[in-house]
C-alpha positions in Angstrom: -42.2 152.8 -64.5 -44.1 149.8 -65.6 -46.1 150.0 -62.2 -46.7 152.0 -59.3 -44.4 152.1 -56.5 -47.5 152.6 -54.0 -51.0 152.6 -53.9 -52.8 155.7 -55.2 -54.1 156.3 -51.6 -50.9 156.2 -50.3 -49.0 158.3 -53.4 -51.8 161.1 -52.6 -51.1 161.0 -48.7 -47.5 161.5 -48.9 -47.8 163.7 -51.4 -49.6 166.3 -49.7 -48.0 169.5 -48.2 -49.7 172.5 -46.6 -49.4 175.9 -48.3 -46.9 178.2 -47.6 -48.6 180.7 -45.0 -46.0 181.8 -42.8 -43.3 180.8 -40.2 -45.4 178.2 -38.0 -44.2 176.9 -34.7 -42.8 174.1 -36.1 -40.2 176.0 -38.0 -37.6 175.8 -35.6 -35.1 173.8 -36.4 -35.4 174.5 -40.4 -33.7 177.2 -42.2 -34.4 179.5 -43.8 -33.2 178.8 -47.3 -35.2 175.3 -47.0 -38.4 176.8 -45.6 -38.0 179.3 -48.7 -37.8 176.7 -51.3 -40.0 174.7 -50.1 -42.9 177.7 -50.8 -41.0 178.5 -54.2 -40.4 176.0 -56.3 -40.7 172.4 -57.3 -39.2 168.8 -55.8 -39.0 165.6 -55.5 -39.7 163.5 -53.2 -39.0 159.7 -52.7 -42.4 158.2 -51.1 -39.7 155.4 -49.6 -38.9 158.5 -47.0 -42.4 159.7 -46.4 -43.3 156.3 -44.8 -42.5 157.6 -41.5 -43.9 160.8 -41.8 -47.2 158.8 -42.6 -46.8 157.2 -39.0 -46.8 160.0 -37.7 -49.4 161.6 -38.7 -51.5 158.6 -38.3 -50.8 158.7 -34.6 -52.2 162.4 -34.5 -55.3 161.7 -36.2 -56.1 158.9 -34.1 -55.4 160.3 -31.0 -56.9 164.0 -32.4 -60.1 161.6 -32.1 -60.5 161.9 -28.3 -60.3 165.8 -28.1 -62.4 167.8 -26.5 -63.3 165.0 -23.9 -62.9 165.3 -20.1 -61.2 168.5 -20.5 -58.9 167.8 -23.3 -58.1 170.5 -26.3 -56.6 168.8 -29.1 -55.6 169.4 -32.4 -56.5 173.2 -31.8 -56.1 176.1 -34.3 -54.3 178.4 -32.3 -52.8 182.4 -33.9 -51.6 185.3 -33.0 -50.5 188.3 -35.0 -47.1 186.8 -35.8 -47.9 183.1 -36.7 -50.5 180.4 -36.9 -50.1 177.0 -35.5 -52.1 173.5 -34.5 -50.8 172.2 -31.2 -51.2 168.8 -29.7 -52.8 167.8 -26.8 -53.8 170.6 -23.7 -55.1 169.1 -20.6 -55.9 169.8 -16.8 -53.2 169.4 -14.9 -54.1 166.6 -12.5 -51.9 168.4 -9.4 -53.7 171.9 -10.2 -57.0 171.9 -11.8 -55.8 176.0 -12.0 -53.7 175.2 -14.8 -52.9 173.0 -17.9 -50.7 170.4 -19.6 -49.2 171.4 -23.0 -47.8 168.0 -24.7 -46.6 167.7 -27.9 -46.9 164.0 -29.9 -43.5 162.7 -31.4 -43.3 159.5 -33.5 -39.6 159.7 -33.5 -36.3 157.1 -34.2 -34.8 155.9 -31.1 -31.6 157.9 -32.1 -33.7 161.4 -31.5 -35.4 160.4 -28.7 -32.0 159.5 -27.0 -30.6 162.5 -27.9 -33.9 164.5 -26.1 -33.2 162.0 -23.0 -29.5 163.2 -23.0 -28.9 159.3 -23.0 -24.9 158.7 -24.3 -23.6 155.4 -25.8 -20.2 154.6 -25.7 -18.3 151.7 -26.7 -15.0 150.6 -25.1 -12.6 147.2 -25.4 -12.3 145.3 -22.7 -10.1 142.4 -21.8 -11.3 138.8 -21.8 -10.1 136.8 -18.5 -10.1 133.6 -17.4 -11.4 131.8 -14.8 -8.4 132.4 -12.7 -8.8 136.4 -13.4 -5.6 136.5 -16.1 -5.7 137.9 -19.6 -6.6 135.1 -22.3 -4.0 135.5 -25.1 -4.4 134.8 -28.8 -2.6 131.9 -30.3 -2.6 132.6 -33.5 -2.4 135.7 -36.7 -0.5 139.0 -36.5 -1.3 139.8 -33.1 -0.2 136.2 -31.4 0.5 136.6 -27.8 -2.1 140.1 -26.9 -4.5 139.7 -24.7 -8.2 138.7 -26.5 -10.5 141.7 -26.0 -14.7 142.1 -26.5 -16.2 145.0 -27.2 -18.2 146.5 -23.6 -20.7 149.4 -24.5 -21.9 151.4 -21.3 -25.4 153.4 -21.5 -25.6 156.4 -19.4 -28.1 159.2 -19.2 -27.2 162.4 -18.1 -29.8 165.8 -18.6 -27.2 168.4 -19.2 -26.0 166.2 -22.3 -29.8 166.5 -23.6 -30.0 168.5 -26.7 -34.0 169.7 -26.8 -33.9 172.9 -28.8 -36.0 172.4 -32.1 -38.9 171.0 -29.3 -37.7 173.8 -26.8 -39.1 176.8 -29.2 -41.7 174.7 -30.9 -43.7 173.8 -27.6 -42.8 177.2 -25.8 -44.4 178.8 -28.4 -47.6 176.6 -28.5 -47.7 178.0 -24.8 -47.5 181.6 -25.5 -50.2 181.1 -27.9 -52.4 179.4 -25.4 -51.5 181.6 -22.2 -52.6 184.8 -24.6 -56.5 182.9 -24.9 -56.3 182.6 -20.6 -54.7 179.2 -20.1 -52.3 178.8 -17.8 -49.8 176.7 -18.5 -48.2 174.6 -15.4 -45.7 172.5 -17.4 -44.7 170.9 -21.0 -44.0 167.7 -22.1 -43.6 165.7 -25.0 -45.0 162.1 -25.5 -42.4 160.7 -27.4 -43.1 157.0 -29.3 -39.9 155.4 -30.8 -40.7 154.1 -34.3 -37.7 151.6 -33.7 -38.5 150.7 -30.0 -38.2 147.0 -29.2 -35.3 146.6 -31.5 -31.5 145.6 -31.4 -30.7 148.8 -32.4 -33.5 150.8 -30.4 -31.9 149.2 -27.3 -28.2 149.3 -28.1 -29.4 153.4 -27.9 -30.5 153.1 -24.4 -34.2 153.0 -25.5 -35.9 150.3 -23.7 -39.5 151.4 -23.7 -42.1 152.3 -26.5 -43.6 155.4 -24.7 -41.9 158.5 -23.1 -43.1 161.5 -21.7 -40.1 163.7 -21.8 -40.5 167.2 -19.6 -39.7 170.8 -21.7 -38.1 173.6 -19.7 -39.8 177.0 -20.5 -38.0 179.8 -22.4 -38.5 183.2 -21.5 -41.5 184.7 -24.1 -39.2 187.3 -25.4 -36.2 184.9 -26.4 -39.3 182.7 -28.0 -40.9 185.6 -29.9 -37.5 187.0 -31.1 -36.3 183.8 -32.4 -39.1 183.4 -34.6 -39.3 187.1 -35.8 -35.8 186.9 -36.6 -36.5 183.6 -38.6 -39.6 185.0 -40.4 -37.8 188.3 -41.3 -35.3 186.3 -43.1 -37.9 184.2 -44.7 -39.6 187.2 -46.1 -36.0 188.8 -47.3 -35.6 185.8 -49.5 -39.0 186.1 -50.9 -37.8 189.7 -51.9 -34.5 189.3 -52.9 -34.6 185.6 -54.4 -31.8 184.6 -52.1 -31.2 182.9 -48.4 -28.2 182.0 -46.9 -27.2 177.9 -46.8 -28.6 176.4 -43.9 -26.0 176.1 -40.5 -24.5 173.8 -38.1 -27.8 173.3 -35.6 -30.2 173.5 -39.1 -28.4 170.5 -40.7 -28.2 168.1 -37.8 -24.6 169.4 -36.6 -23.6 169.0 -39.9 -24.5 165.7 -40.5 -26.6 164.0 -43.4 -29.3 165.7 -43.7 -28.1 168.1 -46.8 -27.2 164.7 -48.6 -30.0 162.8 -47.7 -32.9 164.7 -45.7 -33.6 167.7 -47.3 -36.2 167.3 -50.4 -35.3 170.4 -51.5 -31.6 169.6 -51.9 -30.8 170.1 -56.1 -33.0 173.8 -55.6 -30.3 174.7 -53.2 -27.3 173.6 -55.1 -28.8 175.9 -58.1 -29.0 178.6 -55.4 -25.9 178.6 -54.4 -24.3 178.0 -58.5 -26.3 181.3 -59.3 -24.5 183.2 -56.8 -21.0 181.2 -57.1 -20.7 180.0 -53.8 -19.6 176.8 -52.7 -22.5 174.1 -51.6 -21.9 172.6 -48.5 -22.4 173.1 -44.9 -21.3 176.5 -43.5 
């Protein structure tokens, strides 16, 4: 290139990534096979796609900065002897000085954060009508003489739709990790800032706001603890055997883009899967 695409600062920033030290809370949601090549081998990534990630951790640091004031943990090194991991924010709960707060910052799209909302869009055609109530025809083209219709999109929210598993597991286990130092955890939450919010688009998602705290059931311990065995035993097969399985439905966004165009480690896993004649793609 005759010139950078970035500044230095900025080139070094994004292209940071922590060591490889083991399944870490915020795992969940990644498989195996990614997670694998990621440790193993070398990729490339586009610095256009890291901008948000750069947001994002900007709005940890800064926020990091008021830890450990009027009874706030943040930022904390937390481990236990399956996994290490940094949580968020941990606070007094202001009901019951007893017991804490576990929240979890996400600098997310507006399409994500509707999704943890349960919020659904739909779209429908509806009739145009006159002042005296009857349908307004078209004059003219193929479709002369049908009624003229406009386009009607109703927002609704509705909890059981909410799909909150990746954040589920991550932030349950942040609170086992916690409870096993002696703090009792009263409730989780994640504060939730849309990247997109104020937009056309942010709002045409149902996302009128720029800050949500969004409340995360608690999972049992033992359905917490054996998901992530069962993710780091598979982890640690591949490092054996040189081989993981391609990622599935829930890994890759219900089999949407992300293979094509979130994964960074995308042309290591189509020479996985070559090497052992199987057919890239989602499962």
């Amino acid at each position: 290139m005759p010139q950078r695409c970035a500044t230095i600062p900025f080139l070094t920033l994004i292209g940071y990534d922590r060591k490889w030290a083991g399944v870490s809370p915020s795992s969940a949601g990644n498989g195996h096979r990614m997670l694998y090549l990621k440790a193993t081998t070398d990729y490339i990534i586009e610095p256009d796609k890291r901008v948000f990630a750069v947001l994002g951790t900007a709005v940890h640091e800064k926020l990091a900065k008021h830890g450990y004031t009027k009874d706030v943990l943040s930022e904390e090194k937390l481990s236990d002897e399956q996994m290490k991991g940094i949580a968020d924010c941990l606070e007094t709960d202001e009901i019951d000085v007893k017991y804490y707060v576990l929240t979890d910052y996400k600098t997310s799209g507006s399409y994500k954060i509707s999704i943890w909302l349960g919020i659904v869009s739909e779209t429908e055609e509806e009739t145009i009508l006159d002042e005296e109530g009857k349908p307004v025809l078209l004059k003219s083209g193929k479709n002369k003489g049908q009624p003229k219709t406009k386009q009607k999109r109703t927002i609704t929210t509705d909890p059981k739709k909410a799909d909150m598993r990746e954040v589920e597991l991550q932030i349950n286990r942040y609170r086992i990790l916690f409870e096993s130092q002696g703090f009792p955890i009263s409730r989780m939450q994640i504060q939730a800032i849309p990247r997109d919010g104020g937009t056309y688009v942010a709002k045409n998602r149902g996302i009128d706001k720029n800050l949500y705290m969004i409340p995360v059931k608690r999972l049992t311990n033992k359905f917490v603890l054996e998901f992530y065995q069962a993710l780091a035993d598979r982890v640690n097969k591949a490092f054996k055997t040189g081989y993981a399985r391609q990622c599935n439905a829930w890994e890759t966004w219900d089999n949407r883009n992300r293979c094509e165009n979130f994964c960074e480690v995308k042309e290591a896993c189509i020479e996985m899967s070559k090497r052992n004649n199987e057919r890239w793609g989602i499962l």
